[in-house]
C-alpha positions as CSV (number, residue, x, y, z in Angstrom):
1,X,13.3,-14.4,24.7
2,X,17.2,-14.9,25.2
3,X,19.4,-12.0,23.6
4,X,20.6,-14.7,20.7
5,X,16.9,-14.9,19.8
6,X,16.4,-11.4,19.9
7,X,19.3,-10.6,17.8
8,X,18.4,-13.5,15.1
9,X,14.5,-12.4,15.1
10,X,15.4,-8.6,14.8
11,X,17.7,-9.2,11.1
12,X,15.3,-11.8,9.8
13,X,12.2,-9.4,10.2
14,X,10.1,-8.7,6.9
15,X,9.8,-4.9,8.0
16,X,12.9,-3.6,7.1
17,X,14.1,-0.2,5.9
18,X,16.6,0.1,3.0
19,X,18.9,0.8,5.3
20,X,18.6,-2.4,7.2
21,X,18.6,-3.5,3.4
22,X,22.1,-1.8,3.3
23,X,23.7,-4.9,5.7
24,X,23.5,-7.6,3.3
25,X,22.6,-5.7,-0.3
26,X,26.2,-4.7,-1.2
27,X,25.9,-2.7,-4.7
28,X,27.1,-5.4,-7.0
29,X,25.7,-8.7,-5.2
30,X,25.2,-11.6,-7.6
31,X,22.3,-12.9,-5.8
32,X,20.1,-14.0,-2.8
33,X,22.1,-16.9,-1.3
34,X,25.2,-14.4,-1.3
35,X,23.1,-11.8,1.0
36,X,21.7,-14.5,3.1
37,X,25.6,-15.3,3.6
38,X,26.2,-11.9,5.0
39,X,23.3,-12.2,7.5
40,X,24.5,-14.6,8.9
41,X,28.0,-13.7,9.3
42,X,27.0,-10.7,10.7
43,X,25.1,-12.4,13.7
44,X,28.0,-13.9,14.1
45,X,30.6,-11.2,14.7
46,X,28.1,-8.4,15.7
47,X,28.2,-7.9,19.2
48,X,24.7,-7.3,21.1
49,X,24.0,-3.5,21.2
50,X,21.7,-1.4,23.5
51,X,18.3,-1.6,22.5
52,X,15.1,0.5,23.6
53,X,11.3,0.5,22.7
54,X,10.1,4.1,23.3
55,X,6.4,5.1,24.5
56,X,6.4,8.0,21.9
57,X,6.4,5.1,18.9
58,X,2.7,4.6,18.9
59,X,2.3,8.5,18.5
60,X,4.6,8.1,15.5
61,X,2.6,5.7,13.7
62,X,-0.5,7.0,14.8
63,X,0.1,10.2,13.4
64,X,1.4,9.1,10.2
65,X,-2.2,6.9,9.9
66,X,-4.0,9.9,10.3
67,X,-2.5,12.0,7.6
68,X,-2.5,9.2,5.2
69,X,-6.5,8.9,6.6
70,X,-6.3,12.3,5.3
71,X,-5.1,12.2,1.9
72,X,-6.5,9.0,0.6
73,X,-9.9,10.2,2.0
74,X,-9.6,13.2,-1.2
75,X,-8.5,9.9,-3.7
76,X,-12.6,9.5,-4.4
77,X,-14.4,12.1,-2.4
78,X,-14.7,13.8,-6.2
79,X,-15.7,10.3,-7.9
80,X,-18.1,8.6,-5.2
81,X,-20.6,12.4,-5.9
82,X,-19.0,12.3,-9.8
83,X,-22.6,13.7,-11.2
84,X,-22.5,15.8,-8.6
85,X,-19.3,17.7,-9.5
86,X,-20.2,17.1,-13.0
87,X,-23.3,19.4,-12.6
88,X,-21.1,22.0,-10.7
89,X,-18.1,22.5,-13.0
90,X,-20.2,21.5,-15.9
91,X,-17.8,19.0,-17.5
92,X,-18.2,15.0,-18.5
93,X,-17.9,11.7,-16.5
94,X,-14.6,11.2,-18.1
95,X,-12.8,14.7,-16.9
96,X,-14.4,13.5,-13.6
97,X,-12.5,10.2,-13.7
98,X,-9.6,12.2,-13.7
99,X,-10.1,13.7,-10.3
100,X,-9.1,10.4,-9.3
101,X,-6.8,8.5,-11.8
102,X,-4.1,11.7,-11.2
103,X,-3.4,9.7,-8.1
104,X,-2.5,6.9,-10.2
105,X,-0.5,8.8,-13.0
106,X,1.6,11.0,-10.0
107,X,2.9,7.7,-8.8
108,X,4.3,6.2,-11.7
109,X,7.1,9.0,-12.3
110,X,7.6,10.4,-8.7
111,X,7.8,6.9,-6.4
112,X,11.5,6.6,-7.9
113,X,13.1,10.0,-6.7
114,X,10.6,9.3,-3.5
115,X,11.8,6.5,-2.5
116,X,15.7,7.6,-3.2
117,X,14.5,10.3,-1.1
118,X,13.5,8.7,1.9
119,X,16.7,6.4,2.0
120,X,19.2,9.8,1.7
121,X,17.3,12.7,4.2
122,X,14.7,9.7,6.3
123,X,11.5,9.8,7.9
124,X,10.8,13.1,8.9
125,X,11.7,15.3,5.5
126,X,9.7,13.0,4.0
127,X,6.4,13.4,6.5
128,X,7.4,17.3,6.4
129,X,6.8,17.6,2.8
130,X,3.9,15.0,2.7
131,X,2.0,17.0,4.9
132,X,2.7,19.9,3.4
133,X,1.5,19.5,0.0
134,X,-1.7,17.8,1.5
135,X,-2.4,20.5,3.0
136,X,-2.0,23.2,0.2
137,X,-3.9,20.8,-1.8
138,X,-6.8,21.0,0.4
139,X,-6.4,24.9,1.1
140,X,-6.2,25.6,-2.9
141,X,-9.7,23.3,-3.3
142,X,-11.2,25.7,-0.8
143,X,-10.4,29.0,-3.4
144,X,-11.8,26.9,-6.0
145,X,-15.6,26.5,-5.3
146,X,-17.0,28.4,-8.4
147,X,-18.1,26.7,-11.3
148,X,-15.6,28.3,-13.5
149,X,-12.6,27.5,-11.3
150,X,-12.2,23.7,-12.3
151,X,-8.5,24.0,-13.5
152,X,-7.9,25.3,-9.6
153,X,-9.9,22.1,-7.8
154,X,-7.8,19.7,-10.4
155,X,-5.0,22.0,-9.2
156,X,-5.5,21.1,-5.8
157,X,-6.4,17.0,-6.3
158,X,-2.4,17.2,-7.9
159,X,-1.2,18.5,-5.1
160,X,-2.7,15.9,-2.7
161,X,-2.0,13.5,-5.4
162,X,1.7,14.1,-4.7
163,X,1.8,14.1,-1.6
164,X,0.4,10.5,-1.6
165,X,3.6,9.7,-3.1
166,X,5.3,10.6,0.3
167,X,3.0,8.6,2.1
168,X,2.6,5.4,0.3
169,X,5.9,3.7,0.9
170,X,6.4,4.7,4.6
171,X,4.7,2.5,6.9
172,X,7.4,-0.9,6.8
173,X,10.1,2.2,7.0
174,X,8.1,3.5,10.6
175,X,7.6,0.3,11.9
176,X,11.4,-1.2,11.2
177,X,12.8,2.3,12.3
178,X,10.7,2.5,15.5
179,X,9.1,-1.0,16.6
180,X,10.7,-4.1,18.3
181,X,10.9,-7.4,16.1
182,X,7.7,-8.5,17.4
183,X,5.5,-5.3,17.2
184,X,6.4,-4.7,13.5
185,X,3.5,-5.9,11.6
186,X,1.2,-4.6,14.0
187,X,2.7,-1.5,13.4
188,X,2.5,-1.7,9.5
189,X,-1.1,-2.6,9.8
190,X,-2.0,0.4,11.4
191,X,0.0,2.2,9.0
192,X,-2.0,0.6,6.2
193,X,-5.5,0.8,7.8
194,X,-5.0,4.6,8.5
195,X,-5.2,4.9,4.3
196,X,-8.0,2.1,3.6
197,X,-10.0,3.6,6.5
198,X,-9.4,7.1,4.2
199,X,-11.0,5.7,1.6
200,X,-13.8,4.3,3.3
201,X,-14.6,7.1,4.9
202,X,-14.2,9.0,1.0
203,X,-16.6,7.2,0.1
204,X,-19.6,7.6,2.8
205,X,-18.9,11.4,4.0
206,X,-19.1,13.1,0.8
207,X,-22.5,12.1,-0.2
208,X,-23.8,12.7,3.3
209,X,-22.4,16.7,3.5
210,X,-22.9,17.3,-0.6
211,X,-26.6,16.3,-1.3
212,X,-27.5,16.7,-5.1
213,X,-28.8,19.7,-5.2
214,X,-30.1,22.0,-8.4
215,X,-29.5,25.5,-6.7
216,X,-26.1,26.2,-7.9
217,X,-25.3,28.5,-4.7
218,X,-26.3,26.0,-2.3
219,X,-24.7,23.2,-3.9
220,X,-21.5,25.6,-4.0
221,X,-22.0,26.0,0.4
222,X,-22.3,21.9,0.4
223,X,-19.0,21.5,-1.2
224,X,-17.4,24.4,0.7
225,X,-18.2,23.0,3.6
226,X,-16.7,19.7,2.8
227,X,-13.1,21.3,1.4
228,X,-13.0,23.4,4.8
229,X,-13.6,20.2,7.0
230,X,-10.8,18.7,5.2
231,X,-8.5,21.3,4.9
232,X,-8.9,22.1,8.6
233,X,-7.7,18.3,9.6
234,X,-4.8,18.8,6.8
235,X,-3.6,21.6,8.4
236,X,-4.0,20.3,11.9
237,X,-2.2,17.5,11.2
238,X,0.7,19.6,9.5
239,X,1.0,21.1,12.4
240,X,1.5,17.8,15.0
241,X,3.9,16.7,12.3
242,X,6.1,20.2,12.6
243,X,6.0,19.8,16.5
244,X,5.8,15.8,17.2
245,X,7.3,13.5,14.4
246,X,10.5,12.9,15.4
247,X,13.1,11.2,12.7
248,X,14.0,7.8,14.9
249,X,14.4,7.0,18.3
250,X,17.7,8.0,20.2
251,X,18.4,4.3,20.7
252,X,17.7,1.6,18.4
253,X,14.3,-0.6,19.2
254,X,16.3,-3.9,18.0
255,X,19.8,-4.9,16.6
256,X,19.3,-4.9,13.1
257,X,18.7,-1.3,13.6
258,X,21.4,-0.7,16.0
259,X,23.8,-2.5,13.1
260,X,22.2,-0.2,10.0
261,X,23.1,2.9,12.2
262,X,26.8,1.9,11.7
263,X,26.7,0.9,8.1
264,X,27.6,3.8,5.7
265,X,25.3,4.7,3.1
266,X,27.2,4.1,0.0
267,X,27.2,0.7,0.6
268,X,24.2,0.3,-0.7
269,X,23.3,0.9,-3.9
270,X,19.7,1.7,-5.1
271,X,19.8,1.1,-9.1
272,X,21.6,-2.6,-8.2
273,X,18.7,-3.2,-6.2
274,X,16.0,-2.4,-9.0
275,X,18.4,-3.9,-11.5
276,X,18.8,-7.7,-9.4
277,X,14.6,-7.4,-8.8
278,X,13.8,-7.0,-12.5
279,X,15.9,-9.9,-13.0
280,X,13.9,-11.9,-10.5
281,X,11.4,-13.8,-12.9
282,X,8.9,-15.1,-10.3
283,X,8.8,-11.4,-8.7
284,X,8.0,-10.2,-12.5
285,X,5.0,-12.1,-12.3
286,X,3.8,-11.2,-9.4
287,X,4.0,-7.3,-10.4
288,X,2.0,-8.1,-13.2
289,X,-0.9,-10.1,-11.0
290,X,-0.6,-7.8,-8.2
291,X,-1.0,-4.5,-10.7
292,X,-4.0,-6.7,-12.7
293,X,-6.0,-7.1,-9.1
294,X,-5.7,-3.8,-7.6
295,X,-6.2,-2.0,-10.7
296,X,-9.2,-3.5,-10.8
297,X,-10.1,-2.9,-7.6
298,X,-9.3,0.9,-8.4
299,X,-11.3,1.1,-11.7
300,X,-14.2,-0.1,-9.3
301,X,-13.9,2.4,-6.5
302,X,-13.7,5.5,-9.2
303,X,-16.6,4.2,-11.3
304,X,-18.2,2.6,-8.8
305,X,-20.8,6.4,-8.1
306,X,-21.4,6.1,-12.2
307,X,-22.7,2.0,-11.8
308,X,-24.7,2.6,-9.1
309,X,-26.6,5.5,-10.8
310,X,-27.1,3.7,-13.9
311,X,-29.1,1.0,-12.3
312,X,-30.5,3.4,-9.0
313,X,-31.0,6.8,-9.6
314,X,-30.8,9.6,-7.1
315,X,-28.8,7.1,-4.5
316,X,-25.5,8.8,-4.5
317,X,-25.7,8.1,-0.5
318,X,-25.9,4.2,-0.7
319,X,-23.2,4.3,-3.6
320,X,-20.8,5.6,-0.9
321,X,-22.3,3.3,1.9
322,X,-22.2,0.1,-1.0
323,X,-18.1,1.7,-1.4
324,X,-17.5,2.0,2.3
325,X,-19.2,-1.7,2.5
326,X,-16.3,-3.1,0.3
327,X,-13.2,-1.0,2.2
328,X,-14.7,-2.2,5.6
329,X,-14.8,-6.0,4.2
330,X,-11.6,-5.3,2.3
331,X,-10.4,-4.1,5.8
332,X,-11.3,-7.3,7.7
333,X,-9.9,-9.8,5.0
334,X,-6.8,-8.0,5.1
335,X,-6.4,-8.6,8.6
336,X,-7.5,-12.3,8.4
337,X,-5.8,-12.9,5.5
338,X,-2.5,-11.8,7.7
339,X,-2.7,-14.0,10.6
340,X,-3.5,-17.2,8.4
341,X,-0.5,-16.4,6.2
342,X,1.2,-15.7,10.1
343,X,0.4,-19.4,11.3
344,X,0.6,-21.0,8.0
345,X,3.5,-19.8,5.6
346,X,1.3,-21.0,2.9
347,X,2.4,-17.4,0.2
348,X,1.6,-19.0,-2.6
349,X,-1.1,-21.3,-2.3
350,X,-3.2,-18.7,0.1
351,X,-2.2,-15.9,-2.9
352,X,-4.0,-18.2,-5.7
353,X,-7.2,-18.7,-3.8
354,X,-7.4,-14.9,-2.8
355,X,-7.0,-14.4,-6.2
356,X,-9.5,-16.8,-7.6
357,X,-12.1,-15.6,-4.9
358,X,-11.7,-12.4,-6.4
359,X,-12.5,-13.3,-9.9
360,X,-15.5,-15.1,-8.7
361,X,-16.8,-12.5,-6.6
362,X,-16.2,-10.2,-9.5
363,X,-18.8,-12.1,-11.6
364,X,-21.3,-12.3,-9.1
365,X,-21.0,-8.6,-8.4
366,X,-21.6,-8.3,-12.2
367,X,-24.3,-10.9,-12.6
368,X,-26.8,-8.7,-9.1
369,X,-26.0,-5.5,-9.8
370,X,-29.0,-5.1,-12.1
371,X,-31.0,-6.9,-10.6
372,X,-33.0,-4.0,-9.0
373,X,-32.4,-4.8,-5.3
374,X,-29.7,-2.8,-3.3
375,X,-29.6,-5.0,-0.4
376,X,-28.1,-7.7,-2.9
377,X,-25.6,-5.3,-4.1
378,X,-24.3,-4.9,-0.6
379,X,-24.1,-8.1,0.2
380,X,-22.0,-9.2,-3.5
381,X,-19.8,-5.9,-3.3
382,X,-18.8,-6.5,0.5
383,X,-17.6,-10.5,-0.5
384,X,-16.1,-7.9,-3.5
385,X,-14.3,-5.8,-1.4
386,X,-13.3,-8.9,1.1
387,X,-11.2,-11.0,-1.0
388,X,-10.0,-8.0,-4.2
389,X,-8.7,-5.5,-1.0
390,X,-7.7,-8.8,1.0
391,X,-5.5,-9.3,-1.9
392,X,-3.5,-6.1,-0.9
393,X,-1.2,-7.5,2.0
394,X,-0.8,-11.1,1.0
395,X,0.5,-9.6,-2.4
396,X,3.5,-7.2,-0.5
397,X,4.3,-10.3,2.0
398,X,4.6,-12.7,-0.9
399,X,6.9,-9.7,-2.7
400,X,8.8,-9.7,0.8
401,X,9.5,-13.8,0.3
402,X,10.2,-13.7,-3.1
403,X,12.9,-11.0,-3.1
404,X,14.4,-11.3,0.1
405,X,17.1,-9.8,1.6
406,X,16.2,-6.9,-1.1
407,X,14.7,-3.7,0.7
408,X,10.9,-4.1,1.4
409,X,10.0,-0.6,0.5
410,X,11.7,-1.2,-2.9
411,X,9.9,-4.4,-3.9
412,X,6.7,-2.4,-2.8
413,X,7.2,0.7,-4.7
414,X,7.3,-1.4,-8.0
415,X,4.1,-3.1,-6.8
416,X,2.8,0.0,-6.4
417,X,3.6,1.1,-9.7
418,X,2.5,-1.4,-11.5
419,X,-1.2,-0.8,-9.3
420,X,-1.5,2.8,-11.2
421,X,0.1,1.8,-14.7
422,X,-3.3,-0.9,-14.4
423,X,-5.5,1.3,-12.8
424,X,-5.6,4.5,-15.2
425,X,-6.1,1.9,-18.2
426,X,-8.6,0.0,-16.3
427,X,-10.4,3.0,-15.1
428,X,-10.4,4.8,-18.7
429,X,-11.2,1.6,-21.1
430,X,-14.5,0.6,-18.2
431,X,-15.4,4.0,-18.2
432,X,-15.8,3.7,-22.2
433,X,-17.0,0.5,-22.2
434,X,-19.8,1.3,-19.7
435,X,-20.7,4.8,-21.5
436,X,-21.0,2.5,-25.0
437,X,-22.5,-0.7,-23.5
438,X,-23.5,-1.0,-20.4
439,X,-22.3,-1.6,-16.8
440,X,-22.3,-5.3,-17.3
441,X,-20.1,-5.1,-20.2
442,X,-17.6,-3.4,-17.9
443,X,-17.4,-5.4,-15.5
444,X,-16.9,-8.3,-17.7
445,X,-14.1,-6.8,-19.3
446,X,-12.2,-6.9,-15.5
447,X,-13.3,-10.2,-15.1
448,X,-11.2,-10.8,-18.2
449,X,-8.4,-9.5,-16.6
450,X,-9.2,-11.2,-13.3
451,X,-9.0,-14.8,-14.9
452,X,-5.3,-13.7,-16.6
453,X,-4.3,-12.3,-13.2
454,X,-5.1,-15.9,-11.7
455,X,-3.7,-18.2,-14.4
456,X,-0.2,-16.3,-14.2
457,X,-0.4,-16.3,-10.0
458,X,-0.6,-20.0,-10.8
459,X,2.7,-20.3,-12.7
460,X,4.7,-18.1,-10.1
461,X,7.4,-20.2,-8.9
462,X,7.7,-20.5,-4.9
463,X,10.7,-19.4,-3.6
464,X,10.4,-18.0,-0.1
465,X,13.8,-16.9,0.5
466,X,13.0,-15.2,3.7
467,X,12.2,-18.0,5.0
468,X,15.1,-20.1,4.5
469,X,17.0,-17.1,6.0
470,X,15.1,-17.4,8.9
471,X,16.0,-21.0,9.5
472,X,19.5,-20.3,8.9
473,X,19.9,-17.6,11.4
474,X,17.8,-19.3,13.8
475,X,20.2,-22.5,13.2
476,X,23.0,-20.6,14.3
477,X,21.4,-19.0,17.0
478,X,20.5,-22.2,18.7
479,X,24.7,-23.4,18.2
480,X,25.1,-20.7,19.9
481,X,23.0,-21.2,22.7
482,X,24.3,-24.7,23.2
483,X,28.2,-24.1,22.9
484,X,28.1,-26.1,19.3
485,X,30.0,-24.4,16.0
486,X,26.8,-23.6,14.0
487,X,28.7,-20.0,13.4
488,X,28.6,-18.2,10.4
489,X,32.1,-20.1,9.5
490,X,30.2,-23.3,9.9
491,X,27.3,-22.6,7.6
492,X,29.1,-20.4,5.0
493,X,31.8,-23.8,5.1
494,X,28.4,-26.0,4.4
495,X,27.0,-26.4,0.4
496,X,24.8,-24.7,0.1
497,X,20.8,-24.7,-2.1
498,X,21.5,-22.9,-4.9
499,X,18.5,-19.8,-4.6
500,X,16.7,-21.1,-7.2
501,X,15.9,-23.8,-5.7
502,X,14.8,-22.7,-2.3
């Protein structure tokens, strides 16, 4: 790759951080076209700086996957043994639920001042205090295993809920701070399966080391067992993040980076980014969709131990294997789902059939799970799990297209936030629906929402303005290359599409 291409593919990467964001977002940009303007111009007076791709990267993002392993494992390791813990503390389903839905209701108000957060002090505060209120969440569930300590366990499920909100918005920040242009989605993926792989392990270990047991003292061993296990690897991990996560590499791993390091920080402005996003009509709807889908797909996984039950008593351990089924498909559709959209560039058109494929394997999950064979119920909640957890990535990268050259981890958070809003009411109004009629009554109530989710992913309007950057800078990357003027004074000189109709 010459150092023209390298520059080009380096500021046209989806990864970025906000402060890469901070090169092109000015505070009071009037909209995409104009930023896409300043890209350009700026690979075309920027001269090539010293790069480097450090070893100690991969240790970076491995160790961040492991403590988000961590904390998302302690999302459902209450609800996938819910009639377990409702024995124990002696409460209802419902106060259950709650164990995890806080996850869901600590996002909404702390991903703002988060975010903010991680643009102003950077990685390294943020993993600090991450890792440190996982691990006094998992510490304070260890002091709570009596059955009249429940306001101390919910105690500790806030304090990892929290930390969650740390942890959630970091991987495109690692991967754009510490990866070369061609290793960042790699690197985000990892970032990303180090939380899905928490859940799915939430869901298969808990049943395994808490059998349902009458013998209050021995049940209260079982679970002691399992908050000491998880505190130990919380605290572990607390430790490596003290002595090895480092804040960024002394040399930038591409030029975009190497440019961001020279660009002060008040020219960027936060509240102008939120502010031009909400006015982006087509990203509206897709925070709607996206928050419809994985809210779904949330209600599932925290009622999931309750449906099971209903229809298979005393099988608490395949309700976590059938939950760990539909992370591990939901793991693989991701990743295929990624390379198609890779080769293809189809957003929108691979977005709708995800979506659709969801719905339908939402009513066939509906339609077997009564049917009285488990075997089925595997095989309908892994197609479940493939296409409603596939959904995840293909609904960020479409975010990334459709609000381009705005910060990544911005247009996420909001995705994000929209996930929980539709989660907790998804979660509470199923969990009513199934306590008054039944689990296929449930279920068809999210099928509901399914079908609204695809009609409105239909009417988003296709505007991938990433990628029209990507051909501009590449077009004057190649004048370059061959002595021609295709400089930014030649393409800002040129009329140009208005962004609307990109």
């Amino acid at each position: 790759m010459t150092e023209e291409e390298v520059v080009v593919d380096a500021k046209v990467n989806g990864c970025e951080t906000k402060a890469d964001a901070a090169n092109h977002a000015p505070p009071e940009a009037g909209d995409a076209a104009q930023h896409e303007d300043l890209i350009v111009e700026k690979s075309g007076h920027e001269a090539p700086q010293t790069t480097r791709l450090y070893k100690r990267r991969w240790m970076i993002v491995l160790l961040f996957s492991c403590y988000s392993l961590s904390n998302s494992f302690q999302w459902i390791q209450y609800g996938i043994i819910g009639n377990i813990f409702m024995k124990f503390y002696d409460v209802d389903a419902f106060t259950i639920d709650w164990m995890s839905m806080i996850y869901m209701l600590t996002y909404i108000p702390f991903i703002f001042p988060v975010t903010w957060l991680l643009d102003k002090k950077g990685l390294r505060i943020v993993a600090l205090v991450a890792t440190a209120l996982n691990c006094a969440g998992t510490w304070i569930k260890v002091a709570s295993v009596k059955p009249h300590l429940f306001a101390v366990t919910f105690l500790g499920q806030f304090c990892c809920s929290l930390a969650q909100v740390f942890i959630l918005g970091m991987p495109s920040t690692i991967a754009s701070v510490w990866f070369g242009s061609e290793e960042v989605s790699t690197a985000c993926s990892i970032g990303v399966f180090g939380n899905q792989l928490g859940i799915a392990i939430g869901f298969l270990v808990p049943p395994i080391l808490v059998p349902n047991v009458d013998d209050v003292d021995e049940l209260a061993h079982h679970i002691s067992i399992m908050f000491y296990i998880t505190a130990g690897v919380a605290t572990l991990l607390f430790i490596l993040v003290v002595f090895v996560f480092q804040e960024r590499p002394k040399l930038p791993p591409t030029q975009a980076q190497a440019i961001a390091r020279s660009i002060p920080s008040e020219q960027y402005s936060y509240m102008a980014s939120i502010r031009r996003l909400l006015r982006n009509r087509p990203f509206i709807l897709l925070i709607i969709t996206y928050g419809l889908n994985v809210g779904c797909f949330y209600a599932v996984g925290t009622l999931l131990n309750r449906m099971i039950i209903a229809h298979y008593p005393g099988e608490e351990v395949n309700a976590g294997r059938i939950g760990l089924t539909i992370i591990i498909a939901g793991m693989t559709g991701s990743l295929i789902c990624g390379i198609w959209l890779d080769r293809t560039k189809t957003y929108k058109q691979t977005t709708l059939l995800v979506y659709f494929m969801s719905l339908v394997g939402m009513i066939i999950f509906a339609a077997t799970l009564s049917l009285g064979h488990l075997w089925v119920v595997f095989i309908t909640a892994g197609a479940l799990g493939f296409f409603m957890t596939g959904y995840l990535p293909l609904g960020f990268e479409f975010a990334v297209e459709l609000t381009f050259p705005e910060s990544e981890g911005t247009s996420s958070g909001l995705l994000n936030c929209s996930a929980q809003v539709f989660g907790i009411i998804f979660t509470i109004c199923q969990g009513k629906i199934i306590d008054s009629f039944g689990t296929l009554a449930g279920n068809i109530f999210l099928c509901v929402f399914l079908l609204i989710g695809t009609i409105m992913t239909g009417l988003i309007k296709s505007e991938l303005r990433r990628q029209n950057a990507n051909h501009l800078a590449k077009a004057a990357a190649e004048g370059q290359m061959s002595g021609q003027d295709y400089g930014a004074t030649s393409l800002l000189s040129k009329p140009r599409t208005p962004a609307s109709q990109i």
